[in-house]
N, C-alpha and C positions, 0 to 999 in steps of 0.2 A: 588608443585613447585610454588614459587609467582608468581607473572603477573609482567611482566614491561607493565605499561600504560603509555600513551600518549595522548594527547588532540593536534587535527591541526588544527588550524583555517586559511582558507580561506575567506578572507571580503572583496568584494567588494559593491560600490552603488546597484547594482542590487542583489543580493543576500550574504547572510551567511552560510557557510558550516561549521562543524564541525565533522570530524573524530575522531572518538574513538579507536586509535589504542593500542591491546594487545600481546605484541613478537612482535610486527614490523606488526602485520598483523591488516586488519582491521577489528572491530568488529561492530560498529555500525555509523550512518551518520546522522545527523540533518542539515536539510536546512530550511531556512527562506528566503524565496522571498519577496521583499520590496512590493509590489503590490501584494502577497498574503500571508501575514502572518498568521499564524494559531493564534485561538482564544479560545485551551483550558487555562481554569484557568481565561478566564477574569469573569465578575459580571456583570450583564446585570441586570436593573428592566426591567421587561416586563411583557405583557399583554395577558391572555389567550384568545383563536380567537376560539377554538373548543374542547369539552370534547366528549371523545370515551372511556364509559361503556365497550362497550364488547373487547375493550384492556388494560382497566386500564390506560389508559394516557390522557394526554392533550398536543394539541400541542397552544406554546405559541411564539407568536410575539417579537424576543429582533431586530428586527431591519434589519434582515439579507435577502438574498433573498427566500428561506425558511423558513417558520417557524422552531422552534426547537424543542421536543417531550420530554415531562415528564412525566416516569411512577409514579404509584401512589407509590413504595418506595422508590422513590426520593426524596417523597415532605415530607416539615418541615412546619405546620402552620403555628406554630409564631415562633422564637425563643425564646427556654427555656419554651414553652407552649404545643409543638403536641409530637405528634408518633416520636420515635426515627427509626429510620431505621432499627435496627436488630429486635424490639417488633412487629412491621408492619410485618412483614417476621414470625416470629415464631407465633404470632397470626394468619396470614394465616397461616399457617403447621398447626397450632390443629386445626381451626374452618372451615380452606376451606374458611374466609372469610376475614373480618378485616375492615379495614378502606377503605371505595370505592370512587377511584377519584371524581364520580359525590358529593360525602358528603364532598369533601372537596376543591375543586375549581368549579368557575364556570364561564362560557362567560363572557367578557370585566374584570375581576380580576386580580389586578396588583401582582405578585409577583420578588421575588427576589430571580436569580439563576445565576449557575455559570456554566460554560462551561466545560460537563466529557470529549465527544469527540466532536472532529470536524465533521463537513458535511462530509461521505465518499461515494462517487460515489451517488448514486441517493436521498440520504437519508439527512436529516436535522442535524443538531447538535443535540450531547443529552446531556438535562440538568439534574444539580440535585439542590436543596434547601438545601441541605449538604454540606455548603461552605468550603474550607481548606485554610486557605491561609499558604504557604509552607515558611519559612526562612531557613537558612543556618546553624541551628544546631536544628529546631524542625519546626510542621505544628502544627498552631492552628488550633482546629474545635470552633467554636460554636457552634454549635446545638445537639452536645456529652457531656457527663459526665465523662472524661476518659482519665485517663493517661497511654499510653501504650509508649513499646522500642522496637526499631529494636532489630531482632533475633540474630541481628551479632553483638550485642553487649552482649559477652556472658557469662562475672564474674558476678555473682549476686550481690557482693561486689557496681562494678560499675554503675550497675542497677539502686538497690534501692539508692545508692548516687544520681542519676540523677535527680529520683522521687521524692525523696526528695527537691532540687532545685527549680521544679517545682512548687511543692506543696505551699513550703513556698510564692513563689513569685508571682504568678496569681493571678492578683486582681478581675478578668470578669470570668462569669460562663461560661463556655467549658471545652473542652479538647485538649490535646495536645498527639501529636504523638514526642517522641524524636527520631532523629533520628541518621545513622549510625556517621555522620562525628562530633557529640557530643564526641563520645568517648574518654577520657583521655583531653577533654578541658580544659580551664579555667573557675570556677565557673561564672567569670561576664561576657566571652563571652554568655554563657548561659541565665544568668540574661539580657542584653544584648537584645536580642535574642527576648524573651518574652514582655519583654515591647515594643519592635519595631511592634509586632505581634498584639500585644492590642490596641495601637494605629492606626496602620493599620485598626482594623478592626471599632472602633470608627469615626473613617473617612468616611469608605464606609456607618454604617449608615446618619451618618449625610448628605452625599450628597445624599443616596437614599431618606430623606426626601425632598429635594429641585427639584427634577428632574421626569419627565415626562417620563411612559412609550411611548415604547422602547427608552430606552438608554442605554450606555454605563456606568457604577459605578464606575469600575478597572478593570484598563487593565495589562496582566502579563508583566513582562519587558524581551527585547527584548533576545534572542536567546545567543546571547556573557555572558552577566550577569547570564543569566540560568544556562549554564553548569559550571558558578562558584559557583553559589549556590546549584543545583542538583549532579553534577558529580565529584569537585574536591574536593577528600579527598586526608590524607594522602600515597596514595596507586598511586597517579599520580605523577611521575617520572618528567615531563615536560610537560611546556604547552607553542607550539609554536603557532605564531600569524606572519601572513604574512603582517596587515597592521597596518602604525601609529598610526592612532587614535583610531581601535580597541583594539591595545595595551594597548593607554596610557588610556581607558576607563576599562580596565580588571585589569590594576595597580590600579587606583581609586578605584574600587569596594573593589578589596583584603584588601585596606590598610583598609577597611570598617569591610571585614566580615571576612578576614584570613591573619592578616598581616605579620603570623610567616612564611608563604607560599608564599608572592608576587616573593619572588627571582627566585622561578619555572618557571615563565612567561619571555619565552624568544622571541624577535623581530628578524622572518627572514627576512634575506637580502640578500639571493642568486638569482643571475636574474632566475636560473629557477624555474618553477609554483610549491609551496610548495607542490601542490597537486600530482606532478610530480614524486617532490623530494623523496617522501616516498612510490611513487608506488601506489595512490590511485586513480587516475583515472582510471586505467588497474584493479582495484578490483570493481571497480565500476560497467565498461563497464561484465563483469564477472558475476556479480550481477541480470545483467540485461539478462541474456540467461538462456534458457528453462532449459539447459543441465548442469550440475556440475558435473567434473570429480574428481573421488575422488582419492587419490595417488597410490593405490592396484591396478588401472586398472578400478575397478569399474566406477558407476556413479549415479546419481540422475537424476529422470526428473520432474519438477516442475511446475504446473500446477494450475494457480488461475484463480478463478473465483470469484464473489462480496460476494458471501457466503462464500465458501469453496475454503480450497486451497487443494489438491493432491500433494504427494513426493512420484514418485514410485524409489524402491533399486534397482539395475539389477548389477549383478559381469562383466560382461563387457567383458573386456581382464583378469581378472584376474582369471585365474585356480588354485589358490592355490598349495600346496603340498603334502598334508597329504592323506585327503579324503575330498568328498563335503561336509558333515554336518561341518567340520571344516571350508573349505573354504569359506560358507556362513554365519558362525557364525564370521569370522575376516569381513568378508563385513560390517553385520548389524554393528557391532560395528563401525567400522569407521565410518556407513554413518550415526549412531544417533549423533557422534561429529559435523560430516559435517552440518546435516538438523539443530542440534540447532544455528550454528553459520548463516548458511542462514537465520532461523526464525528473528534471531535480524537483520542483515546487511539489508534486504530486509522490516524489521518493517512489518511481515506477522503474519495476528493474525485471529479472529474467530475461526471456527469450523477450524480445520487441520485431517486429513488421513494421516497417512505416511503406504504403503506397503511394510512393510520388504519382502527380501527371506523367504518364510515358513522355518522353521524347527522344523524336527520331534521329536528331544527334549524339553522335558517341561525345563528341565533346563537350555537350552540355551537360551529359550525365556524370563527366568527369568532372565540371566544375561543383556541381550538386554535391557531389561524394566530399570533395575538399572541401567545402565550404561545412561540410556536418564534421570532419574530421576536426576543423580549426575552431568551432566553437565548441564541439566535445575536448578539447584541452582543459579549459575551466573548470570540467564538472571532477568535483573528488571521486567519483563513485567511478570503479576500473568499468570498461567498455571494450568490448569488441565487435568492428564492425565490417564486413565484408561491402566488396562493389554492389553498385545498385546494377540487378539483373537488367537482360531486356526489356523486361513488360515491367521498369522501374521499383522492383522492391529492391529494398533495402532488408538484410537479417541483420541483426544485432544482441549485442547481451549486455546487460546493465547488470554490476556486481550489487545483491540486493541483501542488507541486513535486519529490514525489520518490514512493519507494515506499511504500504501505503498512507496515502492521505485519504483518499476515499473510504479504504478499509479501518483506519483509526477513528475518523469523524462520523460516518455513515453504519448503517445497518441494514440490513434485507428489507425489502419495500414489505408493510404486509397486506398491500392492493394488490401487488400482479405476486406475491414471493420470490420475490429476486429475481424476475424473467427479464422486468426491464420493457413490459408488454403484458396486455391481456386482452382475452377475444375483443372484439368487435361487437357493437350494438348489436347489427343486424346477425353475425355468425351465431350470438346467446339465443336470437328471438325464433332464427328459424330450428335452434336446436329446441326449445321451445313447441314449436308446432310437430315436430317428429315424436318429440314426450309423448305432446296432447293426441295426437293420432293412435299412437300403440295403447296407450293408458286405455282411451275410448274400446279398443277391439277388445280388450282384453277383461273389462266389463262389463254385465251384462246389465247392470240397473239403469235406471237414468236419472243417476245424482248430476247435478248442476255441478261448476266448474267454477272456480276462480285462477286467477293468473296473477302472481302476488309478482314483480322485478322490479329491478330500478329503472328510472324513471328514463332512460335513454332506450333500452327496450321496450317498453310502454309504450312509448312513442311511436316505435316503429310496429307494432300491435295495432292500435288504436289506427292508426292509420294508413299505412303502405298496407296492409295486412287486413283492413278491417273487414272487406267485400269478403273477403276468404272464411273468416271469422262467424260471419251472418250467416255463410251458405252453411257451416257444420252444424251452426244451433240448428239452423231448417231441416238439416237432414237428420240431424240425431234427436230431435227436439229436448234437446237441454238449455240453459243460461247460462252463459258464459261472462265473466265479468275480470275486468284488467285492474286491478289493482296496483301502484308507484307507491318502490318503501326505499325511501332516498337513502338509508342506511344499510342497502344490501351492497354486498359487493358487484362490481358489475358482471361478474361469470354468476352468481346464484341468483336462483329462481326456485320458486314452490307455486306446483299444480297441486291445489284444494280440490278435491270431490264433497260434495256438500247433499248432506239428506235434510231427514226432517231433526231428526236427535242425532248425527253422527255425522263427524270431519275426520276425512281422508286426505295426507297429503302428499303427494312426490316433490321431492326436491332436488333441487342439482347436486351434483358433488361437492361443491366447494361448501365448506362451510361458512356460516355465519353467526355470529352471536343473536342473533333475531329467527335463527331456524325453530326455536324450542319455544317460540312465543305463540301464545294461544291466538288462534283467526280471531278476531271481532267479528259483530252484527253478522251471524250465520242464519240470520231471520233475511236478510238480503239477498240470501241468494235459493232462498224457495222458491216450487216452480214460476214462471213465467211465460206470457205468449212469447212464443221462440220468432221475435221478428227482426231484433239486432243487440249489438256487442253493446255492454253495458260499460260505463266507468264509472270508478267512485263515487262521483259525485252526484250520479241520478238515483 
């Protein structure tokens, strides 16, 4: 069945959004935040700060607030002079050895690299010396010998016509990648195409001659331009644009690289938020929860962490009809649709697990595998994916260049700090009476007590607890009184010991903004007949 695609731009000053929508639904999301733009593809000269032998890399200074990390087959000596990248790789495989970063950078050595991914979570940018620079019907390399074509361009006829083009017209040693949106062009878009490239990249030396490590060489062009050079082929229906000037800068471009295409580009004018208009905020927000219910009843639960991300399968509500090995064999299959379309809208990549429902057929496990293999065809991002085990995992790697969706939109909870959890009413309350027990032994006065928590511990104080509460006042003959501060967090508490002139207080570890706030009405909790647990409000 073809795809109707769709392209939605949201632009505003503070950020660029870009929707990938397929059937109306959404497939993938690019954001550009003005104050944080991403930085793969740009050229940085920079300057190596530290080589590490027994990782094969060196991390090298372009500028940024971390260094950024080059392993050693990343790196190109000179251009058109060192190790090509795949000789490096297959030289290690037979010798176990090859070329070793200390033999070929060293402290304070300037080179020239270009941005593969950006900084994700604790980690620096990783560079490579394999520079590509991308146009809108091919990617030169320099540092390759090699003319290769997209898979999806699939007549041989068309092929070698391409190669051909190529061949005759590259005046500079490289290689070029032709790519999908080549297909059935016109020969001098292509011609076109390639001299813009060579040029391009005559530029970038010439300023890396003039300019001072860390610095900036080329910078990729912004966000809007991108998905008209990356994403719009002839296979995109319509490409809406919520704002003027984004518009009229996306017309510009086209009339540049695809001018038989500019009339697709249409300017919304509905007052309400285009993002609205097509249901993409509500996929978003969707996006962004643990839980993905799939249409069967079933579900997904989705679980990242900086390494590794977790997809477990569970049938849910759904009981099927037949028998169970059918009923969990219609599950996996939906939920490997499901997990590749989350893998792209979420931009989730590294090592992946997904745990399917077991089943006890080998050849339902084999259809499960085909069926992930056929819809991971669509996704751009490289994947490798081994059989699914016996007890039904799946390993996988998803090729990953920048942050998540979670990790760009979201931040560290500051309820639980990023656990994703935090104790239990009842675990805080009886940790609670462990306090108030040792505090007591460990006193010899008999100042009165209060019991300051939130109000779901209170609860369980006040009440499952309260008989317990009554027999300590009797035994110790103190007052004890339960205080609800609904702006505590739910792990902190504070035990008050209370005199006549003087407040003592223990508190839990967790901090709170209300730890350093003075008790009130310390006239309330002078002595008293010790005959039961007081609350606020008497």
């Amino acid at each position: 069945m073809k795809t109707n695609t769709k392209l939605v731009v949201n632009a505003t000053p503070q950020e660029v959004r870009v929707a990938v929508l397929e059937n109306d639904r959404l497939a993938e999301l690019y954001i550009e935040r003005e104050n944080e733009r991403g930085i793969v593809g740009n050229i940085y000269k920079g300057k190596v700060v530290r080589v590490l032998p027994g990782m094969q890399a060196s991390f090298v200074d372009i500028g940024l607030e971390r260094a950024a990390f080059l392993y050693v087959t990343d790196f190109f000596e000179e251009y058109g002079d060192a190790f090509n990248k795949r000789e490096v790789e297959e030289e290690r495989r037979r010798n176990r050895q090859g070329p070793r970063i200390e033999d070929l950078v060293k402290e304070g050595q300037e080179v020239l690299v270009q941005v593969a991914k950006d900084p994700i979570g604790t980690k620096g940018a990783r560079l490579t010396s394999h520079v590509s620079l991308p146009g809108r019907y091919l990617v030169f390399m320099p540092t390759v010998n090699h003319i290769g074509v997209s898979r999806k361009i699939e007549t041989e006829k068309e092929r070698r016509k391409l190669k051909e083009i190529v061949q005759e017209t590259k005046t500079l040693e490289g290689g070029f990648i032709i790519r999908t949106a080549a297909s059935k062009q016109a020969e001098k878009n292509i011609i076109h195409d390639i001299l813009y490239l060579e040029k391009l990249w005559k530029k970038i030396l010439k300023r890396r001659q003039g300019m001072k490590a860390p610095s900036l060489i080329h910078q990729d062009i912004p966000l809007v331009q991108r998905v008209v050079r990356d994403f719009f082929t002839e296979d995109i229906q319509e490409f809406v644009v919520d704002d003027r000037l984004a518009y009229r800068r996306i017309k510009q471009f086209m009339t540049l690289q695809s001018p038989e295409e500019k009339n697709k580009v249409v300017l919304y004018k509905e007052k309400k938020p285009i993002f609205d208009h097509y249901r993409i905020e509500d996929r978003i927000d969707q996006a962004l929860s643990r839980k993905v219910w799939l249409k069967s009843g079933g579900y997904l639960m989705i679980d990242q962490t900086e390494a590794l991300t977790s997809i477990d399968v569970n049938t849910g509500r759904f009981v099927g009809s037949k028998n169970l090995e059918e009923t969990i064999l219609k599950t996996n299959l939906e939920a490997v649709d499901e997990i590749v379309s989350q893998l792209r809208l979420r931009n989730l990549g590294g090592l992946i697990i997904l745990d399917t429902i077991d089943m006890n057929r080998r050849s339902n496990r084999e259809k499960v595998y085909r069926r992930l293999e056929q819809v991971l065809a669509d996704d751009k991002a490289k994947t490798n994916v081994l059989q699914i085990s016996e007890l039904g995992l799946v390993e996988m790697t998803r090729k990953r260049t920048r942050e998540s969706m979670v990790r760009l939109l979201c931040e560290p909870c500051a309820i639980c700090d990023g656990k994703g959890f935090h104790k239990s009413a009842r675990t805080v309350a009886y940790s609670i009476l462990r306090k108030l027990g040792f505090e007591i032994d460990k006193r010899k006065t008999h100042e009165n007590i209060e019991i300051v928590s939130h109000p779901n511990v209170a609860r369980i104080l006040k009440n499952e607890e309260y008989e317990f509460l009554v027999a300590l006042e009797q035994q110790t003959g103190r007052t004890i009184v339960i205080r609800e501060q609904a702006n505590f967090h739910a792990e902190h508490f504070q035990i008050n010991f209370t005199g006549q002139d003087i407040v003592r207080s223990v508190t839990s570890e967790h901090k709170s903004e209300l730890e350093d706030e003075p008790v009130e009405d310390v006239e309330a909790f002078l002595p008293k007949p010790p005959h039961k647990v007081h609350n606020e409000s008497e």
